[in-house]
C-alpha positions in Angstrom: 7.4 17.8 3.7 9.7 15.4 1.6 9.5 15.9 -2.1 8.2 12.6 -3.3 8.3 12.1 -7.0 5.9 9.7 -8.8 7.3 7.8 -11.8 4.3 7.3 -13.6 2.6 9.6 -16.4 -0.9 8.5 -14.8 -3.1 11.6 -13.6 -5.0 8.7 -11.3 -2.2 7.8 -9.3 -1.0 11.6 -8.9 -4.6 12.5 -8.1 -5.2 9.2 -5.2 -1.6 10.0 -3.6 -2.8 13.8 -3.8 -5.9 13.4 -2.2 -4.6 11.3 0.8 -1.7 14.2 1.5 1.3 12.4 -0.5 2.0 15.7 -2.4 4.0 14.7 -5.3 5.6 15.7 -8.3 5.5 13.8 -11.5 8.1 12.5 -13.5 7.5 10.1 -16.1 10.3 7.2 -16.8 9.0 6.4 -20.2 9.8 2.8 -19.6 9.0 0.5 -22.7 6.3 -1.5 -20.7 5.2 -3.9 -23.8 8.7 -4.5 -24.7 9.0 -5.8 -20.8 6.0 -7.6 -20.8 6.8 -9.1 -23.7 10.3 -10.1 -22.4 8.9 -11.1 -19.3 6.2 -13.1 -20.4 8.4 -15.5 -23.2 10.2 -16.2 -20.0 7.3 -17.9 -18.4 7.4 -15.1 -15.4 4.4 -14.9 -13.6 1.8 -11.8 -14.4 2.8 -10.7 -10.3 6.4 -10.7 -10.9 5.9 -9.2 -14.4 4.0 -6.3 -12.5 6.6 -5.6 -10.0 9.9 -5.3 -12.4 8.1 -2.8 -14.2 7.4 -0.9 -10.8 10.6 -1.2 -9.4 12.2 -0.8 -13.1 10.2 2.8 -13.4 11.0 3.7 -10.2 15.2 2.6 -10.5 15.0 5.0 -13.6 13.4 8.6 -12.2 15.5 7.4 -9.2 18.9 7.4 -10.7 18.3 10.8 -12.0 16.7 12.2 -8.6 19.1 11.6 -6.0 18.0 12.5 -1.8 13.8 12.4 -3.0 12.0 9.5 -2.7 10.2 7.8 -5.4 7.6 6.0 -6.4 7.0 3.6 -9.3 3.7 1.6 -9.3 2.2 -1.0 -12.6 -1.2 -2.5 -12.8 -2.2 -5.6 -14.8 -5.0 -7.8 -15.5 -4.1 -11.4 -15.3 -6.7 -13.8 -16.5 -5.4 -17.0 -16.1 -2.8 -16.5 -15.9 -2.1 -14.3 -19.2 -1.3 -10.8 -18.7 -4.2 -8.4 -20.4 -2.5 -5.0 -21.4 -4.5 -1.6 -21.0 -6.2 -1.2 -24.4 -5.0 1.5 -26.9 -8.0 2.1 -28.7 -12.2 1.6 -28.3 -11.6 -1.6 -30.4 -9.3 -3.2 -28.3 -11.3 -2.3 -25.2 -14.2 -4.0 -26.6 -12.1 -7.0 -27.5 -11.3 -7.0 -23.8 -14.8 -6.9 -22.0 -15.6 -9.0 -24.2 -12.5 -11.8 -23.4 -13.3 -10.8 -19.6 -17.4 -11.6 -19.9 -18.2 -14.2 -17.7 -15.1 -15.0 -16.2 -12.9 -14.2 -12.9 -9.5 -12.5 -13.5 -6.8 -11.0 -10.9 -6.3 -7.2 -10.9 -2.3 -6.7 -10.1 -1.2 -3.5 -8.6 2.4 -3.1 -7.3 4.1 -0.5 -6.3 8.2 0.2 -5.6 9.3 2.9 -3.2 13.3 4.0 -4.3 15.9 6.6 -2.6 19.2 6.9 -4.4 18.8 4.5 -7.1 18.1 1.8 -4.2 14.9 0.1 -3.4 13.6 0.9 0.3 10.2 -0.6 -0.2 7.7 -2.8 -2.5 4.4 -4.3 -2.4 2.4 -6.3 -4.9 -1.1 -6.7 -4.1 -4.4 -8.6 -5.9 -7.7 -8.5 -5.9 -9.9 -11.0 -7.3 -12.8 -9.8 -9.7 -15.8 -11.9 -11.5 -17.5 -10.4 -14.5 -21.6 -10.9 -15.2 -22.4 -12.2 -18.1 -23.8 -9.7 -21.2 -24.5 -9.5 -24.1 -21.9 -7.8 -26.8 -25.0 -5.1 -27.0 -24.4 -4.1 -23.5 -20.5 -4.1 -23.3 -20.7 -1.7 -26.3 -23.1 0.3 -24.6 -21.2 0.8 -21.3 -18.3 1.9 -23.8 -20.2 4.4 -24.9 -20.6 6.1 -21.2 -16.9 6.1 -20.9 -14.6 9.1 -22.0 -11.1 8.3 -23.6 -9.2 9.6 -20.8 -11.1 7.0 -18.3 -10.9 4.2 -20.9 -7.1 4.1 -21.4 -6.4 5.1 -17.3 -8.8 2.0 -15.8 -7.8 -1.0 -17.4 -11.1 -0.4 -19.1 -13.1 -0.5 -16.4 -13.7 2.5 -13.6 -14.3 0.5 -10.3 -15.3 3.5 -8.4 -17.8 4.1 -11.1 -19.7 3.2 -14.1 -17.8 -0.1 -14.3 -18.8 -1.5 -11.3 -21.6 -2.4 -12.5 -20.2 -4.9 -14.7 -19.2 -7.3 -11.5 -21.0 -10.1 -10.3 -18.7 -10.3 -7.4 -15.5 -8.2 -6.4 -12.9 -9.6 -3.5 -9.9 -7.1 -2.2 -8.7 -4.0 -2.0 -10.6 -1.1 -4.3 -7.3 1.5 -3.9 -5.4 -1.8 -5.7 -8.3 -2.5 -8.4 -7.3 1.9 -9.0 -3.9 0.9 -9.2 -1.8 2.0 -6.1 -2.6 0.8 -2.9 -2.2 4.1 -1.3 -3.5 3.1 2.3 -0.3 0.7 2.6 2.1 3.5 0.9 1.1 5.9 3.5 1.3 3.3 6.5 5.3 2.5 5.2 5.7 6.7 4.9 4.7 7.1 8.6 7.8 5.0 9.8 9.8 7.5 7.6 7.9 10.2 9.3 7.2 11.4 6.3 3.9 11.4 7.2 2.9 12.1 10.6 
């Protein structure tokens, strides 16, 4: 088996590529993502392109310093309408954003950048379309409450193969890219390596 490295501190991604046979070892690239987004985003750059610079930018990083393995960098974002919406860093902010979310539809970003020797050999940015019900503040502060810390800050505040698909009225594309790494598409790309048979 190739040792394929994941350039991403998320235990999510680690645990979807793990439980599809993409054994991998993590290495974080502690890439500034605000900063970037921030960057990006005075620049007019739209939230998909934002999405895939920091993918390919975390996977160039680990790359450079991991030469032969493959790697993979991967970035998720919520764009509603068009204004990126970055994971929450506390219960406030997650609040703040169910609450800016309520009622409306917003694009779930996932993309994902495959390197080898500091080169890209593979990228794919991928959206899926997602339309909130309408509550109450009561019942958005409520559905916090079922959520552990660890689930709030890895989800984008909601766990779409969980509690917090109840929120939707109506979901359209890909669940493994509303998780954040469509792993399906990964693998199919691996198995022209044979990397994966």
């Amino acid at each position: 088996m190739v040792n394929i490295i994941l350039a991403s501190k998320s235990k999510i991604r680690a645990k979807i590529l793990n439980n599809n046979g993409i054994n991998c070892t993590v290495v974080p690239s502690n890439v500034d993502e605000n900063v970037i987004k921030e960057t990006l985003t005075k620049k007019k750059i739209s939230p998909e392109i934002v999405s895939k610079n920091l993918a390919e930018l975390k996977a160039r990083k680990v790359s450079q310093i991991n030469h032969g393995k493959i790697v993979i960098g991967a970035d998720s974002l919520i764009d509603l309408n068009g204004k990126i919406i970055s994971k929450p860093r506390d219960r406030k902010e997650a609040i703040k954003i169910l609450k800016n979310l309520n009622n409306k539809t917003h694009y779930l970003i996932s993309s994902v950048a495959v390197f080898k020797d500091s080169n890209m050999i593979w990228n794919l940015t991928d959206k899926a379309k997602l339309t909130m019900k309408n509550f109450s503040d009561q019942e958005l502060e409520e559905y916090l409450k079922k959520i552990s810390d660890d689930d709030l800050y890895a989800y984008n505040v909601y766990q779409i193969e969980g509690l917090g698909k109840s929120l939707f009225f109506k979901i359209e594309g890909d669940y493994e890219t509303i998780m954040g790494l469509p792993v399906k598409k990964i693998k199919d790309y691996f198995k022209t390596l044979d990397i994966l048979k």
